[in-house]
mmJSON file of the N, C-alpha and C atoms, coordinates in Angstrom:
{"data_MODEL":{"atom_site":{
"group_PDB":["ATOM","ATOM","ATOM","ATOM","ATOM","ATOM","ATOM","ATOM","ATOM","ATOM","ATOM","ATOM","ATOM","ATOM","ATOM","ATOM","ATOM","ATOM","ATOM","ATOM","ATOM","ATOM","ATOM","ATOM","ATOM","ATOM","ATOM","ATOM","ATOM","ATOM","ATOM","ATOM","ATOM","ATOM","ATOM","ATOM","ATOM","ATOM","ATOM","ATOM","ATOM","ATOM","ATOM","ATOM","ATOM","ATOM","ATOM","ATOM","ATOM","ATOM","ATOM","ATOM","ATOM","ATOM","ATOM","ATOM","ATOM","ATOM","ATOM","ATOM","ATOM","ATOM","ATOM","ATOM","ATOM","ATOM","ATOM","ATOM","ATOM","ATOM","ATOM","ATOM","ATOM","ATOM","ATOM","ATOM","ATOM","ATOM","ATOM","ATOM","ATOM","ATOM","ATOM","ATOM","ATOM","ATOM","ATOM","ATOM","ATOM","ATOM","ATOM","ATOM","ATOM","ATOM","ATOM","ATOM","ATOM","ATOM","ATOM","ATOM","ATOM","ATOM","ATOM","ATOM","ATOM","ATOM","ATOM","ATOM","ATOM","ATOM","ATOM","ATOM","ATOM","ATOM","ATOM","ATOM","ATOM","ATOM","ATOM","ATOM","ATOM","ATOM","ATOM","ATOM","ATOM","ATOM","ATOM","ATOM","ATOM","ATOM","ATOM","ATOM","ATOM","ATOM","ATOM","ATOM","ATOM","ATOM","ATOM","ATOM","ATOM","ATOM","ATOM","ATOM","ATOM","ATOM","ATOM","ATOM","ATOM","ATOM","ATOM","ATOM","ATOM","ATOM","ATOM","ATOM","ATOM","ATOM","ATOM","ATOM","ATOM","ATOM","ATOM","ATOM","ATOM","ATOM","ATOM","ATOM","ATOM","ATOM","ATOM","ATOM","ATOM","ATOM","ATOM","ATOM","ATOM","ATOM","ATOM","ATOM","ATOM","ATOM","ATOM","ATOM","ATOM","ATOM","ATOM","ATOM","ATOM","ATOM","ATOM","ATOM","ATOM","ATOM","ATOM","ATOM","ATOM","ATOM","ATOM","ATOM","ATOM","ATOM","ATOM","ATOM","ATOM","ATOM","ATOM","ATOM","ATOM","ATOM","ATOM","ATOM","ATOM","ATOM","ATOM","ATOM","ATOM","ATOM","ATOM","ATOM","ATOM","ATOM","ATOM","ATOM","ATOM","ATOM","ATOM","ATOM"],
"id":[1,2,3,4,5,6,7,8,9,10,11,12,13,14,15,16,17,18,19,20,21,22,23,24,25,26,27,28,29,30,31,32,33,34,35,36,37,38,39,40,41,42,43,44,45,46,47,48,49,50,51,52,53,54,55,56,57,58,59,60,61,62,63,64,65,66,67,68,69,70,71,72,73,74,75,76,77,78,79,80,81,82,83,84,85,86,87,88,89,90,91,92,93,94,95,96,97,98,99,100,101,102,103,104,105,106,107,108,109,110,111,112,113,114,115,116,117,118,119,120,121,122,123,124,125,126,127,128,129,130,131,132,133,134,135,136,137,138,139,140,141,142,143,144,145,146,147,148,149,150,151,152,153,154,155,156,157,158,159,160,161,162,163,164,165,166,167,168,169,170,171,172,173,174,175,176,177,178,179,180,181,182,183,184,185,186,187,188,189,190,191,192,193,194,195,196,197,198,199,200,201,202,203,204,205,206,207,208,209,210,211,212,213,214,215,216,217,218,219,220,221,222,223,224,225,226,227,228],
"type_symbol":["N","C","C","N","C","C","N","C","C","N","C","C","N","C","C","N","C","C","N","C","C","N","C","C","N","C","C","N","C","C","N","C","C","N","C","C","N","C","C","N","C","C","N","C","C","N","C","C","N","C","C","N","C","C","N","C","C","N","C","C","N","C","C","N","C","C","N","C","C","N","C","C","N","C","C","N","C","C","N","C","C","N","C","C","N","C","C","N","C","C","N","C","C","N","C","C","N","C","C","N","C","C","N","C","C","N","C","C","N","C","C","N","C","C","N","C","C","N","C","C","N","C","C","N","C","C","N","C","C","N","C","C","N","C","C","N","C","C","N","C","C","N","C","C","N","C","C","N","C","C","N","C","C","N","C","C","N","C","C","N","C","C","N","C","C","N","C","C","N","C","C","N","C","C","N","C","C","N","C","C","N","C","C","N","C","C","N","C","C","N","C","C","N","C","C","N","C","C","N","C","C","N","C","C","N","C","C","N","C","C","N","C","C","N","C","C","N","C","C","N","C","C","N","C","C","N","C","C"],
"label_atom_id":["N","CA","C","N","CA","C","N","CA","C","N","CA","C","N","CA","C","N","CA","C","N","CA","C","N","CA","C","N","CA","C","N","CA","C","N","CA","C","N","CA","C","N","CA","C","N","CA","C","N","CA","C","N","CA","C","N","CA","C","N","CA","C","N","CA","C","N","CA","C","N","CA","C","N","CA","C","N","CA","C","N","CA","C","N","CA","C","N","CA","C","N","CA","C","N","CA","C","N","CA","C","N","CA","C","N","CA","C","N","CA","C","N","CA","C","N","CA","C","N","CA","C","N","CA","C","N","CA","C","N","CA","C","N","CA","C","N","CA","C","N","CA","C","N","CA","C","N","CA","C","N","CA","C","N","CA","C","N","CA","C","N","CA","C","N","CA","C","N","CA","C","N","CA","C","N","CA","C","N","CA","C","N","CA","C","N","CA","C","N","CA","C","N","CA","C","N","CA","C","N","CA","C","N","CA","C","N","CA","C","N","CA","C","N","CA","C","N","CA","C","N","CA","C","N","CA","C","N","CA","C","N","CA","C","N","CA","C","N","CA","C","N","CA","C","N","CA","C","N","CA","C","N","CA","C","N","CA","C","N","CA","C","N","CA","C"],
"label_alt_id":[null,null,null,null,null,null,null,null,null,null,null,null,null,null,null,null,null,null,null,null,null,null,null,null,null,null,null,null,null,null,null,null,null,null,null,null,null,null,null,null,null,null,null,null,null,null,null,null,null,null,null,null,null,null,null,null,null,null,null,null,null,null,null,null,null,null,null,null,null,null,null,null,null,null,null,null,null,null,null,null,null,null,null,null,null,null,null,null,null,null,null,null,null,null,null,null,null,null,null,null,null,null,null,null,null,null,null,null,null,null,null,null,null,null,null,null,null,null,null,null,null,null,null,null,null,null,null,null,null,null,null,null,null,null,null,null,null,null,null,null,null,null,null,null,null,null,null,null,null,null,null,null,null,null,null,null,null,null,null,null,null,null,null,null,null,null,null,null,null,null,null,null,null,null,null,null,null,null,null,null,null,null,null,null,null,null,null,null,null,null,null,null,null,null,null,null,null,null,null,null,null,null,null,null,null,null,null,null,null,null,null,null,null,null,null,null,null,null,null,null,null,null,null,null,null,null,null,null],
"label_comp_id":["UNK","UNK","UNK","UNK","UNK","UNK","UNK","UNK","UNK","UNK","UNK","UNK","UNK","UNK","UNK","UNK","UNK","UNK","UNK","UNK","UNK","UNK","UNK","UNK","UNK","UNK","UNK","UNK","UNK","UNK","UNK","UNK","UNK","UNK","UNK","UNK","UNK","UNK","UNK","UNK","UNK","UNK","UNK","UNK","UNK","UNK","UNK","UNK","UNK","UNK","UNK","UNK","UNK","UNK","UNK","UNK","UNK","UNK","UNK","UNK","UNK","UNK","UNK","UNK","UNK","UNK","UNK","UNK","UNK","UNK","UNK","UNK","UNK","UNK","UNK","UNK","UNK","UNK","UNK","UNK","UNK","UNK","UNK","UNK","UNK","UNK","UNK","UNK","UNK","UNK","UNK","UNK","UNK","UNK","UNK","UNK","UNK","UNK","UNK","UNK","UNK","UNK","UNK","UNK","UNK","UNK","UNK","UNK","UNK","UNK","UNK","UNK","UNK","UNK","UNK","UNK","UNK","UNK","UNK","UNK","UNK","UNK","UNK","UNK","UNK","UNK","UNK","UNK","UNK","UNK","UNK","UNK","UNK","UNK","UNK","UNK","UNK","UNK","UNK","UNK","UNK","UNK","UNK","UNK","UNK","UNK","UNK","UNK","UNK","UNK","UNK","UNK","UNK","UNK","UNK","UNK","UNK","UNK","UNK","UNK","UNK","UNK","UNK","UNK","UNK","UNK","UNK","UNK","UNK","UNK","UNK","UNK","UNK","UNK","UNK","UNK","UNK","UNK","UNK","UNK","UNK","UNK","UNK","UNK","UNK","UNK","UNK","UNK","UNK","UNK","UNK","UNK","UNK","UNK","UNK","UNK","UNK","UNK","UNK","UNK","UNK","UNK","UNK","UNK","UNK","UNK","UNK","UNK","UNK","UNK","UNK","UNK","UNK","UNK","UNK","UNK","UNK","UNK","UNK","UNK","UNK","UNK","UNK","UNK","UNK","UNK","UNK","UNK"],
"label_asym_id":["A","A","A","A","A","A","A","A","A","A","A","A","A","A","A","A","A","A","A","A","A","A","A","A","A","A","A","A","A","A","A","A","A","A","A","A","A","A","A","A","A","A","A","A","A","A","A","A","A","A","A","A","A","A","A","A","A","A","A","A","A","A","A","A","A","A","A","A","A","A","A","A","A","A","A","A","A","A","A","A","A","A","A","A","A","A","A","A","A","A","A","A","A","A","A","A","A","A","A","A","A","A","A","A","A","A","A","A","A","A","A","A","A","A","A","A","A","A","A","A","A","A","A","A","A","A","A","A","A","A","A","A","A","A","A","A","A","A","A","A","A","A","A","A","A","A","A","A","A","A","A","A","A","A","A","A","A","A","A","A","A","A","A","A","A","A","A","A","A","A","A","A","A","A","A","A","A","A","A","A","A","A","A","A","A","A","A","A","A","A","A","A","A","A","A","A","A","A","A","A","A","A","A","A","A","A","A","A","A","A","A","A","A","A","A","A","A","A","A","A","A","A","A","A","A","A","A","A"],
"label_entity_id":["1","1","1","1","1","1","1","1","1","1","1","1","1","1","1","1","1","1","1","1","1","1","1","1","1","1","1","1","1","1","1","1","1","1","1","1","1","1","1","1","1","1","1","1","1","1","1","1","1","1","1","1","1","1","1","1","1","1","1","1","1","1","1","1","1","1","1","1","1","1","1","1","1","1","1","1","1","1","1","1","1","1","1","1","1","1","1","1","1","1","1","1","1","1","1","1","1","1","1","1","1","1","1","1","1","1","1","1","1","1","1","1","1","1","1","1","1","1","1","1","1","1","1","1","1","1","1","1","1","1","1","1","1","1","1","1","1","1","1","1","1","1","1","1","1","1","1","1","1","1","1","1","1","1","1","1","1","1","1","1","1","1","1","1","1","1","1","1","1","1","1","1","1","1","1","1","1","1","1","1","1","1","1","1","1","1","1","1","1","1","1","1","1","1","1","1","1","1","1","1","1","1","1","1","1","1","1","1","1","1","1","1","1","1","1","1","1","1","1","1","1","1","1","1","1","1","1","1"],
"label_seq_id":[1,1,1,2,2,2,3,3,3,4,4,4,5,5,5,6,6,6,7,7,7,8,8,8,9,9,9,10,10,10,11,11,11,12,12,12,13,13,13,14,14,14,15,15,15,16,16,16,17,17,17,18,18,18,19,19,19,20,20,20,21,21,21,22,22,22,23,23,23,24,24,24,25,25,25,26,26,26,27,27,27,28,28,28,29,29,29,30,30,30,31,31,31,32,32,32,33,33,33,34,34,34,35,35,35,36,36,36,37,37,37,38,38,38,39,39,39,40,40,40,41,41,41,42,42,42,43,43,43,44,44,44,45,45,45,46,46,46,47,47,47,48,48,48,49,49,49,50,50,50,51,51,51,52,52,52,53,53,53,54,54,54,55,55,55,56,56,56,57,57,57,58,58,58,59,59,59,60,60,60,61,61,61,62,62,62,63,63,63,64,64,64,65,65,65,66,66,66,67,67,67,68,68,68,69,69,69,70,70,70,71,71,71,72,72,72,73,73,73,74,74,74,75,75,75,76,76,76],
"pdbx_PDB_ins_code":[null,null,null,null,null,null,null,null,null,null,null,null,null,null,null,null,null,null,null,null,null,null,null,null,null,null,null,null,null,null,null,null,null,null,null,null,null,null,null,null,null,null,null,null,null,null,null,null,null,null,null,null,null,null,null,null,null,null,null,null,null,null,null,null,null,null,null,null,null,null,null,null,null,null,null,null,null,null,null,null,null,null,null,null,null,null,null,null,null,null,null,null,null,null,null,null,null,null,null,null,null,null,null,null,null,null,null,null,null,null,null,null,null,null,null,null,null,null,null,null,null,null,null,null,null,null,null,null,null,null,null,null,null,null,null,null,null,null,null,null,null,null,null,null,null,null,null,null,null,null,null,null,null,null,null,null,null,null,null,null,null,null,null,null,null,null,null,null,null,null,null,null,null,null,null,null,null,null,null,null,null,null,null,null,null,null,null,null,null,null,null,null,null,null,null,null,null,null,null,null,null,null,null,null,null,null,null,null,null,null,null,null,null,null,null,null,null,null,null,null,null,null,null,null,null,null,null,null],
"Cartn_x":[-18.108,-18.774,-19.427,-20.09,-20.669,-19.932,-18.869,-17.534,-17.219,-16.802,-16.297,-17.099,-18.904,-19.268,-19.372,-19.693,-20.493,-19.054,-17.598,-16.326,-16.339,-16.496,-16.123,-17.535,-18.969,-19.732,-19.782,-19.41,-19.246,-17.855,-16.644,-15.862,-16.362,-17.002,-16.932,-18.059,-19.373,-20.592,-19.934,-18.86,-18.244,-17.754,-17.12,-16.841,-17.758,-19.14,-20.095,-21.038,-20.255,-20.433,-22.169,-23.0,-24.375,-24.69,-24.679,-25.16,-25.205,-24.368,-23.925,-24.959,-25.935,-27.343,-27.93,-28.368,-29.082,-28.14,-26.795,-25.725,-26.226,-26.17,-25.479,-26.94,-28.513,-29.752,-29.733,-28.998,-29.216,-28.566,-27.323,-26.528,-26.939,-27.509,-28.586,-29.685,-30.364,-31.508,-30.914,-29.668,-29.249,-28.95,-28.346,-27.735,-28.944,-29.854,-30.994,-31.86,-31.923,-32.332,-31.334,-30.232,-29.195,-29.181,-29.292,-29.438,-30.86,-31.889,-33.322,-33.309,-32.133,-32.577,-31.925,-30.868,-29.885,-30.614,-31.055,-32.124,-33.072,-33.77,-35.314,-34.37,-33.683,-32.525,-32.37,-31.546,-31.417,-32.5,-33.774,-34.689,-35.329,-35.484,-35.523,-34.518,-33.202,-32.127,-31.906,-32.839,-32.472,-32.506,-33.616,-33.387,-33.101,-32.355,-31.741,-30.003,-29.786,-28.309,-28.367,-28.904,-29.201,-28.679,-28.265,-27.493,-26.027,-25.028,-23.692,-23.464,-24.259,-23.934,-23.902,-25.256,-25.368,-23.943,-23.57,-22.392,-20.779,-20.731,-19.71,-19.804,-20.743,-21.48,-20.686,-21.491,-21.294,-19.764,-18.619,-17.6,-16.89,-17.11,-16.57,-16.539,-17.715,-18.264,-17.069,-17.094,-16.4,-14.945,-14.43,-13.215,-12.85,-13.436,-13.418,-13.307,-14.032,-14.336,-12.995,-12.175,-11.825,-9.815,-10.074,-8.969,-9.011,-10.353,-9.984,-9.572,-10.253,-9.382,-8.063,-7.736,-6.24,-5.552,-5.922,-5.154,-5.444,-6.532,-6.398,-5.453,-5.621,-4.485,-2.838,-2.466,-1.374,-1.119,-1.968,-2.168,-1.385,-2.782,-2.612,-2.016],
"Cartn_y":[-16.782,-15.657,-14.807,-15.57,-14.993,-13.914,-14.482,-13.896,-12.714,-13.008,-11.973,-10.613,-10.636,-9.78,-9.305,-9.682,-9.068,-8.112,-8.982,-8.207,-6.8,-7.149,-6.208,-4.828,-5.339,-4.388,-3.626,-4.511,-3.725,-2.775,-2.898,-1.877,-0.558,-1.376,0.077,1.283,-0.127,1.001,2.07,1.217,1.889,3.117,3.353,4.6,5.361,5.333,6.265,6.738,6.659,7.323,7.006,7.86,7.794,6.902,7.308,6.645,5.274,4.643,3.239,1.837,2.496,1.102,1.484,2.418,2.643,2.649,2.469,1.763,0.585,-0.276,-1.493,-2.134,-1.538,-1.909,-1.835,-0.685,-0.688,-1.867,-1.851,-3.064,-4.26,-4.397,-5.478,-5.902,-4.889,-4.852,-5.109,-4.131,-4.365,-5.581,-6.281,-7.794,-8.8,-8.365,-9.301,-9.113,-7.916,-7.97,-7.84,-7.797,-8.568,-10.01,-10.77,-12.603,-12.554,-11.777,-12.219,-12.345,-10.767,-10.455,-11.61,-11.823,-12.912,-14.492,-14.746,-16.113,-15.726,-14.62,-14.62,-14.219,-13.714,-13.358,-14.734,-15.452,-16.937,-17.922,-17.405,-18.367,-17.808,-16.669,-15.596,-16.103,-16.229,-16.248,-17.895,-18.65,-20.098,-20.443,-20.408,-21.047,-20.482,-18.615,-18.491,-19.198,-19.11,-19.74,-21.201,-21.699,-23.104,-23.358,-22.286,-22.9,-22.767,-23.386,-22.999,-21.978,-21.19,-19.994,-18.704,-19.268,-18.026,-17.455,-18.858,-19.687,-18.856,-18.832,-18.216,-16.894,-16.104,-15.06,-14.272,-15.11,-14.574,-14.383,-15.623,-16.196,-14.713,-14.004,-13.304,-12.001,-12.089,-10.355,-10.236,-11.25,-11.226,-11.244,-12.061,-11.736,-10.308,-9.283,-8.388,-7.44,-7.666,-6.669,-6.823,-8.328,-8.581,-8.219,-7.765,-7.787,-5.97,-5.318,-4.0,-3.465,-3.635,-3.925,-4.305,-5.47,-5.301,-3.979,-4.109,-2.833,-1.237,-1.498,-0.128,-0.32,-1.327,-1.868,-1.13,-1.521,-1.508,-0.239,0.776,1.986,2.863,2.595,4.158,3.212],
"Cartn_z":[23.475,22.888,23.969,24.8,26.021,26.701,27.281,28.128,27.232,26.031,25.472,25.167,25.28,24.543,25.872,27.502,28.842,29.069,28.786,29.259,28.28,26.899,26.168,26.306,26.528,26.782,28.046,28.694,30.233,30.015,29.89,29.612,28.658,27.69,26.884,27.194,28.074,28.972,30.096,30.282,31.814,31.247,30.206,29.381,29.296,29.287,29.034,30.149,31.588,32.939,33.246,33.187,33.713,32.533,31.58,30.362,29.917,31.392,30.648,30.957,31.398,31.321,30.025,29.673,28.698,27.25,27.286,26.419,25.943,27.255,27.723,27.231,27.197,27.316,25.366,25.165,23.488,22.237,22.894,22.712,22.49,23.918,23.857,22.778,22.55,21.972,20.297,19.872,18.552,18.21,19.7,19.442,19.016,19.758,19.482,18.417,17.699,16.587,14.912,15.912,14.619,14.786,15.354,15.621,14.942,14.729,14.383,13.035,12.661,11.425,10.341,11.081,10.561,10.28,11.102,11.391,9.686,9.914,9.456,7.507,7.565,6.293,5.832,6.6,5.852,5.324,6.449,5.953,4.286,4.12,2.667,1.658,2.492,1.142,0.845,1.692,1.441,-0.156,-0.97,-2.256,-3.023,-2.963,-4.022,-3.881,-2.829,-2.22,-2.59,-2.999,-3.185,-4.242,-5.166,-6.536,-6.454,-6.888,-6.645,-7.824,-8.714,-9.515,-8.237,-7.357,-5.654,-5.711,-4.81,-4.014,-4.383,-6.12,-6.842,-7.158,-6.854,-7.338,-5.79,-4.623,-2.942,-3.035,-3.192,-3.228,-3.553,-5.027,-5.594,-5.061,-4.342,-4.104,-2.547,-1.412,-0.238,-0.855,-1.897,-2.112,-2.899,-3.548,-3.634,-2.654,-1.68,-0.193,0.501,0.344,1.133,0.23,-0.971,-1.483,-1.258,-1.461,-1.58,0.29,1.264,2.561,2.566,2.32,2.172,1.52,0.071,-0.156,0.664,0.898,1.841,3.187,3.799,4.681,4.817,3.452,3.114,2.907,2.357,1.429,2.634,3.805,4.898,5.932],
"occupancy":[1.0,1.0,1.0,1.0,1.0,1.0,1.0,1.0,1.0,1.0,1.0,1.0,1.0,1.0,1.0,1.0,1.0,1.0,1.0,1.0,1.0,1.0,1.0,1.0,1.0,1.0,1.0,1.0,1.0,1.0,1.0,1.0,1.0,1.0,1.0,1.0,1.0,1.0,1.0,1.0,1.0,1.0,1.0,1.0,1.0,1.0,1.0,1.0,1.0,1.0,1.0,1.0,1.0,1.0,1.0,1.0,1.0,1.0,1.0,1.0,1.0,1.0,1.0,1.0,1.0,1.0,1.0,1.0,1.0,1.0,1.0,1.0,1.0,1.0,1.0,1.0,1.0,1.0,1.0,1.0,1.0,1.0,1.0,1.0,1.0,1.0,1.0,1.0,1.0,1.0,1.0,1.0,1.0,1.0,1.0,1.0,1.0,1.0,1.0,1.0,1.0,1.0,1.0,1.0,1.0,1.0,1.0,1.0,1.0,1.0,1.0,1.0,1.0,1.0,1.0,1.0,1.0,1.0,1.0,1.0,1.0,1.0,1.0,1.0,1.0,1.0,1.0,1.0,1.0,1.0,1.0,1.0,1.0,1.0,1.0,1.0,1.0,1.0,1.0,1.0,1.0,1.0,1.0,1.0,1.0,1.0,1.0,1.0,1.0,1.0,1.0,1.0,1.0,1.0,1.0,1.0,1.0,1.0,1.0,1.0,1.0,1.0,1.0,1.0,1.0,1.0,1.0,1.0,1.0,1.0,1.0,1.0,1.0,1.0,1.0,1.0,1.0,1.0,1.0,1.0,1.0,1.0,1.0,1.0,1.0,1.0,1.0,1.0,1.0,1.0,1.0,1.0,1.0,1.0,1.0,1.0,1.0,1.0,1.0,1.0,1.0,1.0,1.0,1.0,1.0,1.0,1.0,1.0,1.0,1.0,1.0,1.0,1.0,1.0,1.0,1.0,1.0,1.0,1.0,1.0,1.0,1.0,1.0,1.0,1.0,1.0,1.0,1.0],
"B_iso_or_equiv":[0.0,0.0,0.0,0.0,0.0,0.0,0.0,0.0,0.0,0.0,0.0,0.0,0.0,0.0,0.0,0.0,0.0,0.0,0.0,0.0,0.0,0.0,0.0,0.0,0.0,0.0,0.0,0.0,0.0,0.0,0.0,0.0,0.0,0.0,0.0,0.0,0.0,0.0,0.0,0.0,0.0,0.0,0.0,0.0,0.0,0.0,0.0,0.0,0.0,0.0,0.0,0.0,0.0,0.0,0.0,0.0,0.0,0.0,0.0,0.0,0.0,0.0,0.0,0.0,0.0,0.0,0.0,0.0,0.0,0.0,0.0,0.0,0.0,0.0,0.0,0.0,0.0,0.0,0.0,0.0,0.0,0.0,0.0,0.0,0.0,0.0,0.0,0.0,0.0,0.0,0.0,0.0,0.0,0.0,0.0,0.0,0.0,0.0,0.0,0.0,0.0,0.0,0.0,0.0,0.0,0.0,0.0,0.0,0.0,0.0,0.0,0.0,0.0,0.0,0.0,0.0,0.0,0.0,0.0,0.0,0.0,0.0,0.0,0.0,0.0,0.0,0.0,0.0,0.0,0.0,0.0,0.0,0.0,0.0,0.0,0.0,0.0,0.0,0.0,0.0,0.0,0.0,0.0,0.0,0.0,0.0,0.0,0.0,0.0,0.0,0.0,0.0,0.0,0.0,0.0,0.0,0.0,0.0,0.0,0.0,0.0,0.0,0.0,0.0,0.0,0.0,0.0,0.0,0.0,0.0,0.0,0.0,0.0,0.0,0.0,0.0,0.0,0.0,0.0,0.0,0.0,0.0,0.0,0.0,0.0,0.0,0.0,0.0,0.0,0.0,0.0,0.0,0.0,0.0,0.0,0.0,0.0,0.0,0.0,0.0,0.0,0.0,0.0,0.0,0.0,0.0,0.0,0.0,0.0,0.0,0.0,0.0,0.0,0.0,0.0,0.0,0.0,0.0,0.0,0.0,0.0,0.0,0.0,0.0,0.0,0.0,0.0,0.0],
"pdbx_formal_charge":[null,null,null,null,null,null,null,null,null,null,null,null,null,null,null,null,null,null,null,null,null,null,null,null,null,null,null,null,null,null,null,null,null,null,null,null,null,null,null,null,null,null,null,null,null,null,null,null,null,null,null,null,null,null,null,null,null,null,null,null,null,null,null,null,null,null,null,null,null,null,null,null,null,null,null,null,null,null,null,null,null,null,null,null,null,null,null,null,null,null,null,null,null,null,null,null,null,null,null,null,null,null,null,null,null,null,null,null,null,null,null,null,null,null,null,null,null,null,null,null,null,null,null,null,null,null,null,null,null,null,null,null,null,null,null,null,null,null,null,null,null,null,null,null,null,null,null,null,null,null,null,null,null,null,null,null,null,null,null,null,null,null,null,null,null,null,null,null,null,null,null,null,null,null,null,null,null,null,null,null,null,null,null,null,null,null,null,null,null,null,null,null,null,null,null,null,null,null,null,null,null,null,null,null,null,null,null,null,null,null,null,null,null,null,null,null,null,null,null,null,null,null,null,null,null,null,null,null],
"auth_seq_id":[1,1,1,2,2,2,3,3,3,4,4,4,5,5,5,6,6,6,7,7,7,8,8,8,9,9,9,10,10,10,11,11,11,12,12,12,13,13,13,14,14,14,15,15,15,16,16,16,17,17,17,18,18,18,19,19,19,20,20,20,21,21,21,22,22,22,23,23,23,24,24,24,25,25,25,26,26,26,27,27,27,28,28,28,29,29,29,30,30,30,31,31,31,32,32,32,33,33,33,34,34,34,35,35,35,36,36,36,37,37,37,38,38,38,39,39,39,40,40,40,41,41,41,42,42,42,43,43,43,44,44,44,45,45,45,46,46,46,47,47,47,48,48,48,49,49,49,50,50,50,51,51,51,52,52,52,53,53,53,54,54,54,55,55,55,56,56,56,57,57,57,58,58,58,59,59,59,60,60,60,61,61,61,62,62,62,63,63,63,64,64,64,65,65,65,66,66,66,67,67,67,68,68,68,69,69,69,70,70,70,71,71,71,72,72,72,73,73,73,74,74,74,75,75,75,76,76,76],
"auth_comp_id":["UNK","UNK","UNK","UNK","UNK","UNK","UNK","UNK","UNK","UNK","UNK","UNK","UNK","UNK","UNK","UNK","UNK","UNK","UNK","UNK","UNK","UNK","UNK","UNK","UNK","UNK","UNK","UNK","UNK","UNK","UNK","UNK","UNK","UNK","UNK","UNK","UNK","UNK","UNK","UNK","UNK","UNK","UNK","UNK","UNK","UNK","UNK","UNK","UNK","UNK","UNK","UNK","UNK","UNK","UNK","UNK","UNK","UNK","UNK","UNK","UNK","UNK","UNK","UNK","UNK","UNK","UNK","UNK","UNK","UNK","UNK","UNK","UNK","UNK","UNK","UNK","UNK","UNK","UNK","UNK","UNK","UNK","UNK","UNK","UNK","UNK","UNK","UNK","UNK","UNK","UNK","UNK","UNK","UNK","UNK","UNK","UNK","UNK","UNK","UNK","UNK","UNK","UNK","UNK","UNK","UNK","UNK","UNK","UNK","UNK","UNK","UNK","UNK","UNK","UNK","UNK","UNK","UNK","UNK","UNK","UNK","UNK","UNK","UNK","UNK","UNK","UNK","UNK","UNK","UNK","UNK","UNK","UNK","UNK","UNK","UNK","UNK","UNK","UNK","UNK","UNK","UNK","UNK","UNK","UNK","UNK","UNK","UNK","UNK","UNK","UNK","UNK","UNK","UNK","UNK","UNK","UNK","UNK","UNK","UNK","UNK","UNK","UNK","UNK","UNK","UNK","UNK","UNK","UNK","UNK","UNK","UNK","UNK","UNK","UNK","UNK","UNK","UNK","UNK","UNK","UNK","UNK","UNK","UNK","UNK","UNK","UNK","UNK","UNK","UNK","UNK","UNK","UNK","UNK","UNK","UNK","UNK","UNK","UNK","UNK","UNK","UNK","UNK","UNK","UNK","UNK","UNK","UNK","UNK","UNK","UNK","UNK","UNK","UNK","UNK","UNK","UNK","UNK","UNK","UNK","UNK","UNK","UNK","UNK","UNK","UNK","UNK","UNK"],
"auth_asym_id":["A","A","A","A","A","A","A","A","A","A","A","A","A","A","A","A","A","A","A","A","A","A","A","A","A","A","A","A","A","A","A","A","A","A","A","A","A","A","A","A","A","A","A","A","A","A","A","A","A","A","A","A","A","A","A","A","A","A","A","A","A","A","A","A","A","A","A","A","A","A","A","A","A","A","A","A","A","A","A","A","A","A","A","A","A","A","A","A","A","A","A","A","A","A","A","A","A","A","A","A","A","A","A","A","A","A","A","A","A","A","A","A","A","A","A","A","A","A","A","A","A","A","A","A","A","A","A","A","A","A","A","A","A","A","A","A","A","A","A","A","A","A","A","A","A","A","A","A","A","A","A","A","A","A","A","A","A","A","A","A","A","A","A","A","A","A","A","A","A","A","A","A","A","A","A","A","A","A","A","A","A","A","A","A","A","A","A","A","A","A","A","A","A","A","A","A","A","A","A","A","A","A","A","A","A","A","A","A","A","A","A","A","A","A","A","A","A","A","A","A","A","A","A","A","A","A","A","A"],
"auth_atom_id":["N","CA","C","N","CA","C","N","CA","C","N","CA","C","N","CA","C","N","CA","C","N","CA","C","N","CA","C","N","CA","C","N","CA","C","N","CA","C","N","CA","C","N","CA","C","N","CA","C","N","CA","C","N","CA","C","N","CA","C","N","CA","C","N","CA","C","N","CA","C","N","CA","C","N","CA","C","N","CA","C","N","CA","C","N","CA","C","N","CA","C","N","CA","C","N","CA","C","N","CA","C","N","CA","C","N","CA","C","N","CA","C","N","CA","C","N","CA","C","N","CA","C","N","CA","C","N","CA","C","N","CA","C","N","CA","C","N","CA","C","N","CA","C","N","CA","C","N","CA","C","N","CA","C","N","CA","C","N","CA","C","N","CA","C","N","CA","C","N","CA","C","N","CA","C","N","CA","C","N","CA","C","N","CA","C","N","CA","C","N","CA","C","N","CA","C","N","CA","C","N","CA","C","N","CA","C","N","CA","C","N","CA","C","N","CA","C","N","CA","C","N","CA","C","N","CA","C","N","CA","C","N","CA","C","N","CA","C","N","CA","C","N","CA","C","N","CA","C","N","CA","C","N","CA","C","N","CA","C","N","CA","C","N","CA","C"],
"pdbx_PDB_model_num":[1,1,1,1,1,1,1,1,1,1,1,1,1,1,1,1,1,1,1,1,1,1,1,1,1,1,1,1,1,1,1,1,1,1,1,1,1,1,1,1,1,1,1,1,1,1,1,1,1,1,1,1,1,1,1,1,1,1,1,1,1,1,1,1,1,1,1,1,1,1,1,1,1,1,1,1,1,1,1,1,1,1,1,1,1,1,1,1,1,1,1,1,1,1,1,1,1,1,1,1,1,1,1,1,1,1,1,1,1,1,1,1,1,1,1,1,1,1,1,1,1,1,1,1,1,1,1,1,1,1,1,1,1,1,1,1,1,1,1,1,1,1,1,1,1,1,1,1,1,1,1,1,1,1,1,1,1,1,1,1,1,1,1,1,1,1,1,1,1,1,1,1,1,1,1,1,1,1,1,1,1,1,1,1,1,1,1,1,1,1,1,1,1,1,1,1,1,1,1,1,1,1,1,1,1,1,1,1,1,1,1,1,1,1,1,1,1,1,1,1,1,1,1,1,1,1,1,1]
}}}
């Protein structure tokens, strides 16, 4: 995960000429407060997820997302 995010951020900072510390610094900062928000989210969503009605409820909603993507896939 490491490797992949320093290779893939450093190429795409290198794209943005002067700009690319203060990219590369934002990136950063989003990464780390997407890992927080994610952490501090689960600890919130722990006991409604705790029922398998959650579980089938979650189940349904990602296979929806994940059926209407496909068809757009296919579409264009």
């Amino acid at each position: 995960m490491y490797l992949d995010t320093v290779f893939m951020l450093g190429s795409i900072a290198n794209s943005h000429g002067e700009g690319r510390w203060a990219f590369a610094a934002g990136a950063g900062a989003a990464s780390i407060l997407w890992f927080f928000a994610l952490a501090y989210g689960a600890r919130l969503l722990g006991r409604v997820l705790a029922s398998p009605r959650a579980w089938r409820v979650l189940d349904t909603v990602i296979a929806v997302v994940m059926i209407a993507l496909g068809i757009s896939l296919v579409l264009h």
